[in-house]
DRENPA-3360 file (N, C-alpha, C; in nm, 2 decimals, always signed):
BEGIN
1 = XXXXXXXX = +3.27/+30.37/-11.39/+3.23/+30.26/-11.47/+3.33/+30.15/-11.47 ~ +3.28/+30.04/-11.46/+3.35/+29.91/-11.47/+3.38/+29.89/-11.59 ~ +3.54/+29.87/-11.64/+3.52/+29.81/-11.78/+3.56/+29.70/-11.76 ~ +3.56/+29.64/-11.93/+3.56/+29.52/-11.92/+3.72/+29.45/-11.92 ~ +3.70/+29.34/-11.88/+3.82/+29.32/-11.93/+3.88/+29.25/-12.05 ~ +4.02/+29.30/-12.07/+4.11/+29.29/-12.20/+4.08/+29.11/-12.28 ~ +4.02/+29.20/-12.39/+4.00/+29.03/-12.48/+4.12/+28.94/-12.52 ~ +4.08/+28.81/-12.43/+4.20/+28.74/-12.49/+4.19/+28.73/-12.67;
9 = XXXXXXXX = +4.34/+28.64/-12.64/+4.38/+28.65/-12.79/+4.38/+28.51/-12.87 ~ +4.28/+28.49/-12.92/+4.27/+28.33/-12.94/+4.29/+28.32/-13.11 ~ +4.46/+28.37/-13.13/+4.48/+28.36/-13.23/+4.52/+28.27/-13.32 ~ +4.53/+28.16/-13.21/+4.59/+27.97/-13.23/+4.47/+27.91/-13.27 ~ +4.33/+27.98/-13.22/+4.20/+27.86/-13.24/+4.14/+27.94/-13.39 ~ +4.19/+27.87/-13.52/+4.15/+27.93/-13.64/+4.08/+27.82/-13.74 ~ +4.05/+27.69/-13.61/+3.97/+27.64/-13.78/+3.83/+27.64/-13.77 ~ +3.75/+27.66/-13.82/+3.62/+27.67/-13.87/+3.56/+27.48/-13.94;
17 = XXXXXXXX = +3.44/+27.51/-13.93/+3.35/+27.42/-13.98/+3.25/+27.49/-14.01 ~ +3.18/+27.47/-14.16/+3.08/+27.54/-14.22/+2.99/+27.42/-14.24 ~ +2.92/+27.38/-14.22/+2.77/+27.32/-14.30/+2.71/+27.39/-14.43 ~ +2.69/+27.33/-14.52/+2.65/+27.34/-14.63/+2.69/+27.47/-14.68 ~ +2.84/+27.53/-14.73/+2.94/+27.56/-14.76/+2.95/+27.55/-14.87 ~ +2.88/+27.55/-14.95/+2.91/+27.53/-15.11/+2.80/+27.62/-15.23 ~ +2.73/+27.71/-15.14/+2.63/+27.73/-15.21/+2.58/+27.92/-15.12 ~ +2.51/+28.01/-15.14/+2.42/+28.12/-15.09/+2.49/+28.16/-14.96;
25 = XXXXXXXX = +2.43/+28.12/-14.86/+2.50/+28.22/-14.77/+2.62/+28.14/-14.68 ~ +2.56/+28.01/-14.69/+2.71/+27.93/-14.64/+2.83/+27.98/-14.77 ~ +2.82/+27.98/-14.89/+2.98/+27.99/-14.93/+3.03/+28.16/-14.91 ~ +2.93/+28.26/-14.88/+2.93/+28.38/-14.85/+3.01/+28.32/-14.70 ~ +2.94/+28.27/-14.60/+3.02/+28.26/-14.45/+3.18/+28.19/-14.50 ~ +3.23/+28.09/-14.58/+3.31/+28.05/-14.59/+3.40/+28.12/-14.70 ~ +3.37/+28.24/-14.75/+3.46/+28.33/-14.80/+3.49/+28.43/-14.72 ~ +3.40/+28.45/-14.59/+3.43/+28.55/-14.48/+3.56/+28.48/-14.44;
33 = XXXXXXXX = +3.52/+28.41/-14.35/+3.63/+28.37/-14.27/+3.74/+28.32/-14.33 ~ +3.76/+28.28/-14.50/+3.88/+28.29/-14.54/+3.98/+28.39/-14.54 ~ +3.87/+28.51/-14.59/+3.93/+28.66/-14.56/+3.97/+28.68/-14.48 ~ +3.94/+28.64/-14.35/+4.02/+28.68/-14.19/+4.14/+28.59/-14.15 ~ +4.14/+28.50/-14.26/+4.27/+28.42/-14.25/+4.22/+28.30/-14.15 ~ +4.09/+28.21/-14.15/+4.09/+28.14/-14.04/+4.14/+28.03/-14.17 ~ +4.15/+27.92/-14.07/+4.12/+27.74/-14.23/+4.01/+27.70/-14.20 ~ +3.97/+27.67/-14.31/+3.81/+27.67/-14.33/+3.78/+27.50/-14.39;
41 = XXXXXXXX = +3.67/+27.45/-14.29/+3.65/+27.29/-14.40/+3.54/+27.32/-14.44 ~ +3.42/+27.28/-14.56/+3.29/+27.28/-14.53/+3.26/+27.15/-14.59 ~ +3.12/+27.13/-14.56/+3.09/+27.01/-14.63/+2.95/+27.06/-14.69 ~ +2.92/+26.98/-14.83/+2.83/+27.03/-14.92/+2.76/+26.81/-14.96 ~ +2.64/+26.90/-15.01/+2.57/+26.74/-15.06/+2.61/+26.66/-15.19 ~ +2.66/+26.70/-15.22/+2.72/+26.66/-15.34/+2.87/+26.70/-15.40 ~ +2.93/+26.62/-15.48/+3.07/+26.64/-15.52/+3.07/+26.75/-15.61 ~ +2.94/+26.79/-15.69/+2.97/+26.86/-15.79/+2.95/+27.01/-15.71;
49 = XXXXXXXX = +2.89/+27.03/-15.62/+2.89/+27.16/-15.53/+3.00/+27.18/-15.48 ~ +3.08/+27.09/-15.42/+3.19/+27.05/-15.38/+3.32/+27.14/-15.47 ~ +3.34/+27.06/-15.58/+3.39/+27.18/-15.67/+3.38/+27.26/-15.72 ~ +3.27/+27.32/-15.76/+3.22/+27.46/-15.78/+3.24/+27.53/-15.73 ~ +3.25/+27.46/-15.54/+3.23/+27.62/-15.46/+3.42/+27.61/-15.46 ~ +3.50/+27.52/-15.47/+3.65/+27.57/-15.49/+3.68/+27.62/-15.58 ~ +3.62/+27.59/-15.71/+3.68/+27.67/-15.84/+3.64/+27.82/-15.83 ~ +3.56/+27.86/-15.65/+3.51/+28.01/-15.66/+3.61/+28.08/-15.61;
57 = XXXXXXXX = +3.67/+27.99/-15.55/+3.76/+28.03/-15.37/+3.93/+28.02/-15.41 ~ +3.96/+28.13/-15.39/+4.07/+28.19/-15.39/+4.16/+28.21/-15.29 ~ +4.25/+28.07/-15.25/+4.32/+28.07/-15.15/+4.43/+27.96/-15.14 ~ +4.53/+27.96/-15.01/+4.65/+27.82/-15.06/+4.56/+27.72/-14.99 ~ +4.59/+27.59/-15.07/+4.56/+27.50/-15.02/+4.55/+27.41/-14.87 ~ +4.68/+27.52/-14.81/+4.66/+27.46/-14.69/+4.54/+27.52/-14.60 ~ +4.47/+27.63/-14.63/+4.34/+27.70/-14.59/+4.22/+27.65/-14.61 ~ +4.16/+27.61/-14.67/+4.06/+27.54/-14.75/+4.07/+27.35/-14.73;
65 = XXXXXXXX = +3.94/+27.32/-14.73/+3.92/+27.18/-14.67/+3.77/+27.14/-14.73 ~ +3.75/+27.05/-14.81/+3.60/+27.02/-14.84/+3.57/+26.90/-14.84 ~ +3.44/+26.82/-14.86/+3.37/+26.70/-14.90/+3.27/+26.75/-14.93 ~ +3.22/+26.61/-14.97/+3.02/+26.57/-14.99/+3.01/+26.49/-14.90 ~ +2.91/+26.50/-14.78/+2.88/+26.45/-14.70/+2.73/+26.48/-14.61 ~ +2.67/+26.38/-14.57/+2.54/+26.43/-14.53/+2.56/+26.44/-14.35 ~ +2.52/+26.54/-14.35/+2.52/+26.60/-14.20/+2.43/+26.51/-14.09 ~ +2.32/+26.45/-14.18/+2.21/+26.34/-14.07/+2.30/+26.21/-14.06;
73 = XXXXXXXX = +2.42/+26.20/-14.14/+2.48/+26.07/-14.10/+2.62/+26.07/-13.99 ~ +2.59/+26.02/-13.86/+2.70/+26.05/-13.80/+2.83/+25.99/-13.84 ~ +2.82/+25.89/-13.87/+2.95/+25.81/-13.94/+3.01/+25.89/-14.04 ~ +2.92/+25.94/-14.08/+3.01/+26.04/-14.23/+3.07/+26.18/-14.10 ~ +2.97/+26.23/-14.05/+3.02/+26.34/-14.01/+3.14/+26.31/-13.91 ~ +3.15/+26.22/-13.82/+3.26/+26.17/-13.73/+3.40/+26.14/-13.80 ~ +3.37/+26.09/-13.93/+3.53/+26.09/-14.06/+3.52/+26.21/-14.09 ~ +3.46/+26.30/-14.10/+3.47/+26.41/-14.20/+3.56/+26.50/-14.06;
81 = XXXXXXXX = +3.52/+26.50/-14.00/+3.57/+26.62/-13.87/+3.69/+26.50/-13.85 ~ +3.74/+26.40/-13.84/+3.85/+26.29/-13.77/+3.93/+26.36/-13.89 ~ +3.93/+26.40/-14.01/+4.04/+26.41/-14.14/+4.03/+26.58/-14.12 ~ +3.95/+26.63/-14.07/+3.99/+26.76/-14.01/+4.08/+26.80/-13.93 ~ +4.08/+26.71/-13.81/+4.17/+26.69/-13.69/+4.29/+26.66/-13.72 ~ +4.32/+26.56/-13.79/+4.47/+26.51/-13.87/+4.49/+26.62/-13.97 ~ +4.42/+26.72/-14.00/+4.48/+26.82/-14.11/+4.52/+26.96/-13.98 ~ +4.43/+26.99/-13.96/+4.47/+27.11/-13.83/+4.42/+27.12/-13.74;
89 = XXXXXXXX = +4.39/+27.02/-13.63/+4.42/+27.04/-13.49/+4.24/+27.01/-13.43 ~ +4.22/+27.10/-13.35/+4.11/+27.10/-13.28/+3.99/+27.18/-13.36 ~ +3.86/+27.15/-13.42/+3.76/+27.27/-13.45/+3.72/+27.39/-13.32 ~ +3.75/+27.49/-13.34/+3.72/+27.61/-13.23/+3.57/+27.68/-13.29 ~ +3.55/+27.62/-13.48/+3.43/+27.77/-13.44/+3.34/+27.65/-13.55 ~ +3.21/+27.64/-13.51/+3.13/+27.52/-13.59/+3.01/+27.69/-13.63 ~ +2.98/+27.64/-13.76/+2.86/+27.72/-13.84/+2.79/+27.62/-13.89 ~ +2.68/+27.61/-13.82/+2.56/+27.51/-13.87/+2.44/+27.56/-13.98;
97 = XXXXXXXX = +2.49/+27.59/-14.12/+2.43/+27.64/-14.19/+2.33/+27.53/-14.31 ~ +2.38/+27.44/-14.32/+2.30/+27.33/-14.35/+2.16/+27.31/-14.36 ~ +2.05/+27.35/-14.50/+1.92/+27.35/-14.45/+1.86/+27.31/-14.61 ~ +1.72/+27.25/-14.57/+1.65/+27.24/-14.70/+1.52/+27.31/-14.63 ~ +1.46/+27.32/-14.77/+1.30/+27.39/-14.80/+1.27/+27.35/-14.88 ~ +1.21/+27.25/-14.88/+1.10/+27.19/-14.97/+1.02/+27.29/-15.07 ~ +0.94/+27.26/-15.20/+0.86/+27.40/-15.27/+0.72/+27.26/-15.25 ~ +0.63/+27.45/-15.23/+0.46/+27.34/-15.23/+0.43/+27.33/-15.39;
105 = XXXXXXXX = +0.39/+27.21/-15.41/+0.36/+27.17/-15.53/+0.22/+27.28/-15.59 ~ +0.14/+27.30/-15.52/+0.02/+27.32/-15.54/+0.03/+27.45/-15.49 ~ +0.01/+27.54/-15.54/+0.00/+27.67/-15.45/-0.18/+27.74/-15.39 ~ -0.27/+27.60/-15.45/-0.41/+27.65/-15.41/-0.39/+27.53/-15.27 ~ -0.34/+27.44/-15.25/-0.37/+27.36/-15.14/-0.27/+27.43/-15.04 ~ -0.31/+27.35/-14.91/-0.24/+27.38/-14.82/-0.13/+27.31/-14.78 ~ +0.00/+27.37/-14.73/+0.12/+27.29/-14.69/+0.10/+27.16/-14.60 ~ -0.02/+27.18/-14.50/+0.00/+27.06/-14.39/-0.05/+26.94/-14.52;
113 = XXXXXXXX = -0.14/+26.97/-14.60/-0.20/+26.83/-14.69/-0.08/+26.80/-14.79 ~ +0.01/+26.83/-14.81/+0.07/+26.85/-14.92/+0.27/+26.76/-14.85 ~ +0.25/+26.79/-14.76/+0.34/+26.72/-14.63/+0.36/+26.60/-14.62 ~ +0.43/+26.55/-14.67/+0.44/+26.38/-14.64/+0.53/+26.37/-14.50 ~ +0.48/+26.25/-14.37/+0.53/+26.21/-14.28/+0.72/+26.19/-14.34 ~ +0.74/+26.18/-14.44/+0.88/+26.09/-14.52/+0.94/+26.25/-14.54 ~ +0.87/+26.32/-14.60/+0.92/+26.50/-14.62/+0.95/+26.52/-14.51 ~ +0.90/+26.57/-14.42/+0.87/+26.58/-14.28/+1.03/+26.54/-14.18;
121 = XXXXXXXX = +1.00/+26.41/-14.23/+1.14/+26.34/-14.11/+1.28/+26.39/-14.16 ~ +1.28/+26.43/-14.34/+1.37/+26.43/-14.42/+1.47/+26.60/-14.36 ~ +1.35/+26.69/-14.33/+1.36/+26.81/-14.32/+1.40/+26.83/-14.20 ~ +1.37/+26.80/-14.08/+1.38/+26.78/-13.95/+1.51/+26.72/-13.93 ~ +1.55/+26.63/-13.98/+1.66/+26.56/-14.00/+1.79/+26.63/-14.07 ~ +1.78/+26.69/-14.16/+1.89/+26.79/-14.21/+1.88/+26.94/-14.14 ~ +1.78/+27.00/-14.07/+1.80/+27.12/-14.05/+1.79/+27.14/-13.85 ~ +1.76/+27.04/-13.82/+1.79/+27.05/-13.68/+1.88/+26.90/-13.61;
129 = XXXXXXXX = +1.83/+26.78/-13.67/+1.95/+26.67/-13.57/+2.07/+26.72/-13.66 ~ +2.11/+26.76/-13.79/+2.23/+26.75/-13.82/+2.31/+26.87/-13.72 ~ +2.22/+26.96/-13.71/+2.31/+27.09/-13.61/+2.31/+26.98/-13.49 ~ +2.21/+26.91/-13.43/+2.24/+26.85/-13.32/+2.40/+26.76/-13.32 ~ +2.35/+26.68/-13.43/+2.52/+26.56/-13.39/+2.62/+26.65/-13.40 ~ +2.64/+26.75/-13.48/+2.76/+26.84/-13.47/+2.79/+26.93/-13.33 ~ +2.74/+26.97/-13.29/+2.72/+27.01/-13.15/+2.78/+26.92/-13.04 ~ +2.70/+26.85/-13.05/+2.73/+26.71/-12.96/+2.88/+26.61/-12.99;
137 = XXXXXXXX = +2.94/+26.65/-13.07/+3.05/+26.59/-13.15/+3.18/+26.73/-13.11 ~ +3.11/+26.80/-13.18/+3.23/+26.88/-13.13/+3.28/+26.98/-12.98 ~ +3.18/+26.98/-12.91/+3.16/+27.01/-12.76/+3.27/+26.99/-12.66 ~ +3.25/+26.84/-12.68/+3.43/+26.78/-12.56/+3.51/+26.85/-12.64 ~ +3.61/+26.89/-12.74/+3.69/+26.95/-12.75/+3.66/+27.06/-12.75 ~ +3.58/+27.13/-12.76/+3.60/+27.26/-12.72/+3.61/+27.33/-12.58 ~ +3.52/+27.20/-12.49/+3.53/+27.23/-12.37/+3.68/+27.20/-12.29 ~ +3.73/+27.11/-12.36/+3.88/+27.11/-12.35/+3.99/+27.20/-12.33;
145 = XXXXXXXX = +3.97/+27.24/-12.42/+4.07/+27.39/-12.51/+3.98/+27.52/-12.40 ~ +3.86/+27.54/-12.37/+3.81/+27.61/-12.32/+3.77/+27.76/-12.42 ~ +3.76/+27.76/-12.52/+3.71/+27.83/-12.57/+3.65/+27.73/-12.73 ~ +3.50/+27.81/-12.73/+3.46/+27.78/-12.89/+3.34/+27.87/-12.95 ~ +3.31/+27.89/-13.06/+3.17/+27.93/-13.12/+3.12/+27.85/-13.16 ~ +2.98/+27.84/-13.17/+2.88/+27.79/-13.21/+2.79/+27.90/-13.28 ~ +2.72/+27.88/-13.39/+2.66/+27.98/-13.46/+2.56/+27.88/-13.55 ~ +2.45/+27.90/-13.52/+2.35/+27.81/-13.59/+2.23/+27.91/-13.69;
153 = XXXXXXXX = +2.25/+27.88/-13.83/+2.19/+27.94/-13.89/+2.02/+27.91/-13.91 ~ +1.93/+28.02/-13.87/+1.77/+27.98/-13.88/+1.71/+28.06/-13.97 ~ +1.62/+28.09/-13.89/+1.53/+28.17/-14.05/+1.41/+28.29/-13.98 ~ +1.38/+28.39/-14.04/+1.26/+28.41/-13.98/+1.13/+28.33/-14.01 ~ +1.16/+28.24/-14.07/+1.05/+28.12/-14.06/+1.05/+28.08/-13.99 ~ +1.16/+28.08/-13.85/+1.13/+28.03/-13.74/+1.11/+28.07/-13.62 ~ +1.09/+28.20/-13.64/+1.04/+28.32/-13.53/+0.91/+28.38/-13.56 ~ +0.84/+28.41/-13.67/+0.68/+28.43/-13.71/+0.62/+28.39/-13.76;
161 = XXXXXXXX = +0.53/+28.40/-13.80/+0.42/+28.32/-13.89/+0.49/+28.31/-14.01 ~ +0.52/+28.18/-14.11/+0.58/+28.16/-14.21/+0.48/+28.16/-14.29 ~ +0.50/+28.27/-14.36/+0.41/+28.30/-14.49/+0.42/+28.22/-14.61 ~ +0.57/+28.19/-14.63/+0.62/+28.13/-14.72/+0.71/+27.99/-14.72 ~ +0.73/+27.97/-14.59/+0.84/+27.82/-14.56/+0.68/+27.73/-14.53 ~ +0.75/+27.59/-14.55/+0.68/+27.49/-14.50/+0.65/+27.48/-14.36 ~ +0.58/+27.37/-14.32/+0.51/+27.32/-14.15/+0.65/+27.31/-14.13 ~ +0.70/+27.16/-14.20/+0.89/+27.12/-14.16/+0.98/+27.21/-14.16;
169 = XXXXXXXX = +0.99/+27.31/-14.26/+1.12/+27.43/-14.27/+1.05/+27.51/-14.15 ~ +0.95/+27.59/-14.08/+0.94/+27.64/-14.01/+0.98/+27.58/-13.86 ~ +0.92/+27.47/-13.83/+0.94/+27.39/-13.73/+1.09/+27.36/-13.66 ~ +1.16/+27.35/-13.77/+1.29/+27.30/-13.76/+1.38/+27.40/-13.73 ~ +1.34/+27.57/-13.79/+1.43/+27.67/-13.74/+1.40/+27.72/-13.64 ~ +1.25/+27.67/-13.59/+1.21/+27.74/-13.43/+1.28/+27.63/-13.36 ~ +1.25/+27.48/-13.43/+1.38/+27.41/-13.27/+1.54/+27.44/-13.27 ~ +1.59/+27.51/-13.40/+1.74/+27.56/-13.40/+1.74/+27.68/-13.27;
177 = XXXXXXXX = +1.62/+27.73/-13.28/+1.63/+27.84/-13.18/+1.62/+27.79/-13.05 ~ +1.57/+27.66/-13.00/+1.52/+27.63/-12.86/+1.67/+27.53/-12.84 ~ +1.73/+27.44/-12.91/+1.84/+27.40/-12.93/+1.96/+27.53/-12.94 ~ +1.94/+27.65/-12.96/+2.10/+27.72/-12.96/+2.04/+27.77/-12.80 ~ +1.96/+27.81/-12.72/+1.91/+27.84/-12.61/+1.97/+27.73/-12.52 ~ +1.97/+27.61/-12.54/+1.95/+27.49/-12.46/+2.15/+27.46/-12.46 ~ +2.16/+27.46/-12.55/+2.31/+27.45/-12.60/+2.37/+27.55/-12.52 ~ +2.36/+27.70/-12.55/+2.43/+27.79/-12.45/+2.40/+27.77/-12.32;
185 = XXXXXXXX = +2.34/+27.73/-12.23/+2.32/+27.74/-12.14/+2.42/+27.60/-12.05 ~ +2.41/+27.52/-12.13/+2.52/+27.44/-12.11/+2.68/+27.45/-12.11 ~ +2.68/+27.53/-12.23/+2.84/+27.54/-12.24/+2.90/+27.66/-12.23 ~ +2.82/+27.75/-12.16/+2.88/+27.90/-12.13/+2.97/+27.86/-12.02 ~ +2.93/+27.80/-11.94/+3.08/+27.80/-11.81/+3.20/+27.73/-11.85 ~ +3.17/+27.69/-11.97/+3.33/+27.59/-12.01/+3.39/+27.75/-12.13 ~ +3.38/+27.88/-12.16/+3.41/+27.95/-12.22/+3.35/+27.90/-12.39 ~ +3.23/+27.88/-12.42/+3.18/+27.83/-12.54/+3.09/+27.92/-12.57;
193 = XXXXXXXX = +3.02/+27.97/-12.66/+2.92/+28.08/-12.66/+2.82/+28.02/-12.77 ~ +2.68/+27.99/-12.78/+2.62/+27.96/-12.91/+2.53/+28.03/-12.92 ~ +2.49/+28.11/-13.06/+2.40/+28.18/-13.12/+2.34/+28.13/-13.22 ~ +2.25/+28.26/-13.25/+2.17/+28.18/-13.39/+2.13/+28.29/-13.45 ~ +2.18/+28.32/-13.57/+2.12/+28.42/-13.69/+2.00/+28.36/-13.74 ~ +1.89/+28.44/-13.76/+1.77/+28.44/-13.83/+1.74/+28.55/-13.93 ~ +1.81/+28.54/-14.06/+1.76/+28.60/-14.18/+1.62/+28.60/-14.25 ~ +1.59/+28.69/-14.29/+1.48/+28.68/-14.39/+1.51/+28.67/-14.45;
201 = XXXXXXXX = +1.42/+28.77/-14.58/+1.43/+28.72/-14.74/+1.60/+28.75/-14.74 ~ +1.65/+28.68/-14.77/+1.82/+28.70/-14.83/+1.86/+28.62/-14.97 ~ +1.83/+28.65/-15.10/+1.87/+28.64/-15.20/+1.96/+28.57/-15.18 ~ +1.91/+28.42/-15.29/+2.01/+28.27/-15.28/+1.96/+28.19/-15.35 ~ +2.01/+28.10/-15.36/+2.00/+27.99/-15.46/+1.85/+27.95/-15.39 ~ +1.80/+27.93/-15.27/+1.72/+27.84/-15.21/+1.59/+27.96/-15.24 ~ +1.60/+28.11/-15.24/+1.48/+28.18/-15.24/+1.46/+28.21/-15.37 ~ +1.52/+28.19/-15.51/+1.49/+28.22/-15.63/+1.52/+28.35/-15.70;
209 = XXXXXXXX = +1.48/+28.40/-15.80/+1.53/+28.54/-15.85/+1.47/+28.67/-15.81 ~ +1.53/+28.79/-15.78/+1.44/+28.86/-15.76/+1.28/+28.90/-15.79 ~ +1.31/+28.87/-15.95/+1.20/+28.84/-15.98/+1.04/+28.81/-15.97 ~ +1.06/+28.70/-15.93/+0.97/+28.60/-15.92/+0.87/+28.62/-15.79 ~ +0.74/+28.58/-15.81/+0.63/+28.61/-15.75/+0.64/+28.61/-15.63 ~ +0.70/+28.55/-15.56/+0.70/+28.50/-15.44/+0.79/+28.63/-15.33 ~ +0.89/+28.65/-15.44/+1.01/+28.75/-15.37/+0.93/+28.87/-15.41 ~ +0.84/+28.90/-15.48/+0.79/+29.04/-15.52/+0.73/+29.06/-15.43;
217 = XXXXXXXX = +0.64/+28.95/-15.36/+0.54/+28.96/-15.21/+0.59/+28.99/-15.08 ~ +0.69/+28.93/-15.08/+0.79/+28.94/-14.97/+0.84/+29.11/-14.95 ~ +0.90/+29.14/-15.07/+0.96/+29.23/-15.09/+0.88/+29.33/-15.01 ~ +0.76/+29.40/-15.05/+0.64/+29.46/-14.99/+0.63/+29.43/-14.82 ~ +0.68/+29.35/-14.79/+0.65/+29.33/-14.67/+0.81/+29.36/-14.57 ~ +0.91/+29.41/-14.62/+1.04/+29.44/-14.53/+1.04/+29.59/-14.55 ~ +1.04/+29.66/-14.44/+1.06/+29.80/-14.42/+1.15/+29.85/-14.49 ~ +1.30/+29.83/-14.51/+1.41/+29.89/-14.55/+1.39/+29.91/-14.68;
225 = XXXXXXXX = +1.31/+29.84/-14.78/+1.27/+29.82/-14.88/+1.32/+29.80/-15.00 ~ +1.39/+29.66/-14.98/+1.49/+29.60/-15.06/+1.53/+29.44/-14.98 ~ +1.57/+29.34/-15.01/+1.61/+29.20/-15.02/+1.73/+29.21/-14.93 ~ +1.79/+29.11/-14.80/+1.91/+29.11/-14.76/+2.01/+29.02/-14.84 ~ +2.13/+29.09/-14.86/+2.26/+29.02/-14.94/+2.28/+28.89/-14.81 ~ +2.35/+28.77/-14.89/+2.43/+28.64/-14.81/+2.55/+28.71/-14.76 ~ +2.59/+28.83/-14.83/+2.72/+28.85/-14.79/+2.71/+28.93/-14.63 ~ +2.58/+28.98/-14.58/+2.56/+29.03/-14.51/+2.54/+28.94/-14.38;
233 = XXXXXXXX = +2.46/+28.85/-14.35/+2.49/+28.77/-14.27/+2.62/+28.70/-14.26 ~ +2.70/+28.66/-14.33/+2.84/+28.60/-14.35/+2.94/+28.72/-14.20 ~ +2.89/+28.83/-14.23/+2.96/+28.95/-14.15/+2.91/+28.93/-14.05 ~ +2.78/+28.88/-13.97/+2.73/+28.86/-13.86/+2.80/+28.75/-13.82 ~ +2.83/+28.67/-13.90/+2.83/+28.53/-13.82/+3.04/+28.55/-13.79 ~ +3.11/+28.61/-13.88/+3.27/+28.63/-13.87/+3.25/+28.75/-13.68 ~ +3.16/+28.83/-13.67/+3.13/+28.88/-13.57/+3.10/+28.79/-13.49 ~ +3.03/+28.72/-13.46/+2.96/+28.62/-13.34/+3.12/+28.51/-13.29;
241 = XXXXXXXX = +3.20/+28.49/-13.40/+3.28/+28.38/-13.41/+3.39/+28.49/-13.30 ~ +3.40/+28.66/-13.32/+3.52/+28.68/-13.27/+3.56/+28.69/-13.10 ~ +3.67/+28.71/-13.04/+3.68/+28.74/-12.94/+3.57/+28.89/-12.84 ~ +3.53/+28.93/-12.97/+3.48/+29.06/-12.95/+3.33/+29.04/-12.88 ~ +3.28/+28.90/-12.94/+3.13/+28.88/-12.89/+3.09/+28.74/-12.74 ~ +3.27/+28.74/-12.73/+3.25/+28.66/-12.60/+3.13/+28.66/-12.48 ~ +3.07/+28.79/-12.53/+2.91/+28.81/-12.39/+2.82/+28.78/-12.45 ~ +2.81/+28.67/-12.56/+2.68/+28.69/-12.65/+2.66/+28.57/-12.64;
249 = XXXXXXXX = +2.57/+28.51/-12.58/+2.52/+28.39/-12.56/+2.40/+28.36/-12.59 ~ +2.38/+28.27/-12.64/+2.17/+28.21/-12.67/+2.07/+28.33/-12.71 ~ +2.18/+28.40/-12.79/+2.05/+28.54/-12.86/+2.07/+28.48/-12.98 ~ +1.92/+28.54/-13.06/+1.90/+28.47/-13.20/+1.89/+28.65/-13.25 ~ +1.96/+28.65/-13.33/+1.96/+28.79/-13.40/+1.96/+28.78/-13.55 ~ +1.80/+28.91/-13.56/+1.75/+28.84/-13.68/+1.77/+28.99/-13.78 ~ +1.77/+28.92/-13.89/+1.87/+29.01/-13.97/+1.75/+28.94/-14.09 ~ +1.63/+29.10/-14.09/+1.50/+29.09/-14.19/+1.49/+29.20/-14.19;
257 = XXXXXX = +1.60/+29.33/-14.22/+1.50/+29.43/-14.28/+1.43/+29.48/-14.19 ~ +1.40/+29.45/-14.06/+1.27/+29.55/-13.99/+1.15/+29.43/-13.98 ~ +1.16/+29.33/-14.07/+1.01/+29.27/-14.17/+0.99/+29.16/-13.98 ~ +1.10/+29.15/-13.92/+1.05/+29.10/-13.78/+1.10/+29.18/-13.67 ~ +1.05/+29.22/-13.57/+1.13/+29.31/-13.47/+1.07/+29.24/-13.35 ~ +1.11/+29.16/-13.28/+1.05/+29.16/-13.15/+1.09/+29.22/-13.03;
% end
């Protein structure tokens, strides 16, 4: 048997970028990788998320890195990563977790009538160009340094029939999936690897309380027969980031319980 060979040691490339880091499973990803000792920046939509998610986070200052800033704006995002760079160095691992889901007002009408062209662009705009400018922004330096992760967070809304996401939230995690495909394929020969987690129901601010009607339906429909934790994806994605998954390229690995298997 051929083994593989000995994983380098890319113990110098430790800073992270989180997208929407302040809240469910992004502040779960950005308490992972605190634990592993990376430095962590995230960016959240507002100032008041912004501090919340620090007054949760338990670490020295020089670890931790935040704003409010909107991911569809490159000028924000191009200062936001430029004051990253002047604080520690090059980004090695970008997490594109960043996403809205609109709620249907009407639960007797249908999503497509209910869809404004303005919804629409709004949605598309935060959950797939913003993973795009970031990608595209941070790429030359990675390709530089020769090593980096990419890890783009989707949904199983964007791999089967979305029972419960919108036309927009569905649309948008199926092009995260044709964009992290399109992305690895480009930047595997420069030592760059990009994936894409696709969770199901995972209990969060954005899916509501257990409770509630919508998660009780759901619930009935995942084999394991129970809800996925944020903190469990967070573990997938500190995996994807490590030296250890360097052969993992343009797989979307979906993390539903059984509730999708293809």
């Amino acid at each position: 048997m051929v083994k593989p060979e000995k994983l380098p040691d890319h113990s110098d490339r430790r800073v992270v970028l989180v997208t929407g880091g302040a809240r469910g499973i992004g502040l779960w990803i950005v308490r992972r990788f605190l634990a592993d000792g990376y430095r962590v920046a995230f960016v959240a939509t507002t100032s008041e998320h912004v501090e919340r998610a620090l007054n949760m986070l338990s670490c020295s200052k020089n670890q931790l890195f935040a704003e409010a800033i909107d991911v569809t704006r490159q000028n924000e995002v191009e200062g936001f990563v430029d004051r990253i760079r002047a604080r520690w160095g090059e980004i090695a691992i970008l997490v594109n977790n960043a996403g809205i889901s609109p709620k249907r007002l009407d639960q007797r009408e249908g999503w497509l009538s209910q869809t404004s062209l303005e919804e629409w662009t709004h949605v598309i705009d935060v959950n797939l160009n913003g993973p795009f400018i970031l990608i595209r922004l941070l790429a030359p330096a990675m390709i530089a340094i020769g090593f980096g992760r990419i890890i783009n967070i989707g949904s199983l809304a964007g791999r089967a029939m979305p029972l419960i996401a919108g036309p927009h939230y569905a649309a948008s995690k199926a092009g995260l999936v044709g964009l992290t495909r399109a992305a690895a394929r480009d930047l595997a020969p420069h030592g760059i690897t990009v994936n894409c987690i696709a969770p199901g129901r995972v209990l969060s601010d954005m899916t509501g309380p257990p409770e509630a009607a919508v998660n009780r339906s759901a619930l009935s429909r995942i084999p394991v027969g129970r809800f996925g934790e944020a903190e469990e994806v967070a573990h997938v994605a500190a995996f994807l980031a490590s030296p250890m998954a360097g052969f993992i390229t343009g797989a979307t690995i979906d993390i539903t319980g059984g509730e999708f298997a293809a």
